[in-house]
N, C-alpha and C positions, 0 to 999 in steps of 0.2 A: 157699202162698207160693213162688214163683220163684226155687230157690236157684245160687247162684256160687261156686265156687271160685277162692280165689287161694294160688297156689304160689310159694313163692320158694328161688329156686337161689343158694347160694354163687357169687361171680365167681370162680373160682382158674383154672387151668391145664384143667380139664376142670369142666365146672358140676355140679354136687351138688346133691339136691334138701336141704332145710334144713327146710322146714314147710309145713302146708298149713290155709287156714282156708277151713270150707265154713260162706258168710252165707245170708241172703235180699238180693234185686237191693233190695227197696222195705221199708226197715226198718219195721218195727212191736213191740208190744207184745209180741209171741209171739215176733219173730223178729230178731236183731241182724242190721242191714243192714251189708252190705259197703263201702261209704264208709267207716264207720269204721275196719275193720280196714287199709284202705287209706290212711288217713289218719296214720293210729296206727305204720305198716309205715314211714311217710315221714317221719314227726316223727323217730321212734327214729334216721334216720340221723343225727341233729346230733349224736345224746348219744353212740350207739356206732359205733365205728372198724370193729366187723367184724359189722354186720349185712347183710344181703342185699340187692343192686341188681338183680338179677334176675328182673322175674316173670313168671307163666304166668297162665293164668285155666283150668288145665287139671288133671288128675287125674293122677297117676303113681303107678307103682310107684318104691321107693328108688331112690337112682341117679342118673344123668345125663339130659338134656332129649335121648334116643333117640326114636325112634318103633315102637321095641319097649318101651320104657318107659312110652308115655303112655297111661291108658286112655280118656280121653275127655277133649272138651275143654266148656267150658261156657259161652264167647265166642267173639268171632271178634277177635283183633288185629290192626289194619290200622295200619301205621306209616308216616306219610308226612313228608316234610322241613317244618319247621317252620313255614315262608313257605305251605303250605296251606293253613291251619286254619282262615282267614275260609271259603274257597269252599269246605270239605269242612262246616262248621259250618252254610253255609244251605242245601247240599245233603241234610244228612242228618238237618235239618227237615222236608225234602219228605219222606221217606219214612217219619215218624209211626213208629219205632221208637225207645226207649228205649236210650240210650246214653251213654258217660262218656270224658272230656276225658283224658289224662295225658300232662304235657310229659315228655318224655324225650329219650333221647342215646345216639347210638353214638360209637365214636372218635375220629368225623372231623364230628360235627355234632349242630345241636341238633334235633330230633324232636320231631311230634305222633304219642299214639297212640288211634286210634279201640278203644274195645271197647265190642262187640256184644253185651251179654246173648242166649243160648238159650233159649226156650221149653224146648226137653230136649237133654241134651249127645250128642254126636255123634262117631262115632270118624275115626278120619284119613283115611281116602277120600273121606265126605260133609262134611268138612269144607273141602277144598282145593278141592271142588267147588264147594261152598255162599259159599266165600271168597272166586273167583275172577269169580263171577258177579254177586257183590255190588259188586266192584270195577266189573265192566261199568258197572252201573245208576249209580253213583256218577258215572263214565267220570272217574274220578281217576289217573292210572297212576304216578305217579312215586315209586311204593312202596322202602321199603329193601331190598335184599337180603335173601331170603329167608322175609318177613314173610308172604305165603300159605300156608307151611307150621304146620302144629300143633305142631310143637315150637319155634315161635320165642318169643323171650325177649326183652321189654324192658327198659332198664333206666332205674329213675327217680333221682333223685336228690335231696337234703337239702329243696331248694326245689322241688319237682316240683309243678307246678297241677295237680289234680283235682278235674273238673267233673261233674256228671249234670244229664243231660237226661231229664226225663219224655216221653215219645213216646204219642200218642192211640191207637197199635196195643201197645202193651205190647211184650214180650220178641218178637225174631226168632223166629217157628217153623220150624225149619230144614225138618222132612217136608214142613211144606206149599208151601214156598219151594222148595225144590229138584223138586217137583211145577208149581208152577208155572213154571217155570223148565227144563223136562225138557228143551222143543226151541231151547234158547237156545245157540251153538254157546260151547265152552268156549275157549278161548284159552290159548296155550304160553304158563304163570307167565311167562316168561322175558321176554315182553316187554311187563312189566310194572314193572320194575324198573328204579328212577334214569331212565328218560324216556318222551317219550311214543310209544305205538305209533307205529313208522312208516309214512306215508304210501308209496302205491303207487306203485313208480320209476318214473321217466320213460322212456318205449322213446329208446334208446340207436341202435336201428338200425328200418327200418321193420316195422311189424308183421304178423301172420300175417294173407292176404288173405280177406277174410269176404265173405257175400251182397251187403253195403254197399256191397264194392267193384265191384261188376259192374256194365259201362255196361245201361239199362233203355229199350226207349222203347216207343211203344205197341203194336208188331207185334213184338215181342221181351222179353220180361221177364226173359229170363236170358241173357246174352251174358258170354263171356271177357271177364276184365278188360284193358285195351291194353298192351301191353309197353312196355317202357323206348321203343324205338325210337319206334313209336306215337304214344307223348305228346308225344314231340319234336317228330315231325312235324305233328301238332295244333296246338302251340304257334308252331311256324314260320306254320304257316298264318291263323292268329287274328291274329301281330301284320302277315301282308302285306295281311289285311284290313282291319284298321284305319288300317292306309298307305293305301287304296284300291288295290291292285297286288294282280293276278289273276297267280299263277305259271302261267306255261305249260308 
C-alpha cells in the first residue's frame, strides 16, 4: 500500500513542527487511510482553540518548516486562488493521477490546494523539479507565493472541503516522471506566482535585420537590405507612378 504523510506545524511566530501521521493514500483493512486523519485534523479545529492550521504532506526532523529540516516529502502541494478549482479539477482528470481537494487560506484570500500523492517520496531538489514541471502540463500558473517549494505550508481551516479523486494511473511516480520529462525546459518558479507568464514584449524600436530582411530576386539571392534613404526614394517613386508621372 501507498503510504503519506501528513505533518502539522503550530501557526506562532516561527512554525514548529507539532505531529506527524504516516497513513496509506487508499484505505483498507490493513491500512488506515489518510482522509481520515485529515478529516479528523479539521473537525478538531471546532472543539480546540490551539490545534494546528498548518500542514505539510512531508517528513521532518523537529523544528521549524526549514529545508534543512525536511527529509522527504511525499506529495506535491500545488495552491492555487480559489476561483481555479473548476479548470484545475477537469484538467487534472486528464492526467489519470490520484488526487485530493483542500480548501484553504492565506491572509489575504481563500485557496484551493491540489495534493499529489508520490509513488515514493522525494527530497527537495526532485521535488521543485518534479513540481515545477507538473505545473507546466497543468499550464495553471497563478500559484501562491512560494508553493513550489517543499517546505510550503497550507493552512486549512474549521470548514475546510476535502475531496479525493481516484485517478486510473494511481500515485505520481515521480523517477519515472521526472525521466520522462528530462528534456522539458524548467522554468524560473518565479514566474509562476500570482499571474500568468508573460507574453513576449512588443519591439519597442525596430528589430535586429535577419536573412528576411534582404531584397531577393532571381539573379541575386542575397543583396544588402536598402537604407533609410533608399526606401524613401522607392516609396517617392511608387506613388509618381501611380500618378502616371515619370520623374526626370
Amino acid at each position: 500500500m501507498q503510504k503519506i504523510t501528513l505533518s502539522r506545524f503550530d501557526k506562532n511566530r516561527n512554525y514548529g513542527l507539532r505531529d506527524s501521521y504516516i497513513a496509506c493514500v487508499d484505505s483498507s483493512a490493513n491500512c488506515y487511510g489518510i482522509m481520515a486523519y485529515m478529516e479528523n485534523s479539521r473537525d478538531r479545529l471546532m472543539q480546540f482553540n490551539d490545534e494546528p492550521r498548518a500542514w505539510s504532506f512531508a517528513s521532518w526532523k523537529k523544528g521549524e518548516n526549514t529545508k534543512a529540516n525536511l527529509i522527504e516529502a511525499s506529495a506535491i502541494i500545488l495552491e492555487y486562488p480559489l476561483s481555479a478549482w473548476e479548470r484545475l479539477a477537469s484538467k487534472m482528470l486528464e492526467t489519470g493521477y490520484t488526487h485530493f481537494w483542500v480548501s484553504t487560506e492565506t491572509k489575504t484570500a481563500n485557496t484551493i490546494s491540489l495534493i499529489i500523492p508520490l509513488a515514493s517520496s522525494v527530497g527537495t531538489a526532485h521535488y521543485e523539479r518534479l513540481a515545477a514541471v507538473f505545473v507546466q502540463k497543468l499550464d495553471e500558473y497563478e500559484l501562491v507565493d512560494g508553493c513550489l517549494a517543499a517546505t510550503h505550508l497550507i493552512h486549512v481551516y474549521a470548514t475546510s472541503v476535502i475531496d479525493k479523486v481516484e485517478g486510473y494511473r494511481g500515485c505520481l511516480d515521480p523517477l519515472l516522471y521526472v525521466k520522462m520529462t528530462a528534456r522539458q525546459y524548467q522554468r524560473d518558479a518565479k514566474v509562476f506566482y500570482g499571474k500568468m507568464p508573460k507574453a513576449a514584449a512588443v519591439h519597442l524600436s525596430p528589430p535586429v535585420v535577419t536573412s528576411a530582411d534582404y531584397i531577393t530576386d532571381d539573379n541575386n539571392l542575397f543583396l544588402f537590405p536598402l537604407t533609410e534613404k533608399e526606401r524613401q526614394q522607392r516609396a517617392t517613386d511608387a506613388l509618381l507612378d501611380s500618378m502616371g508621372i515619370k520623374e526626370r
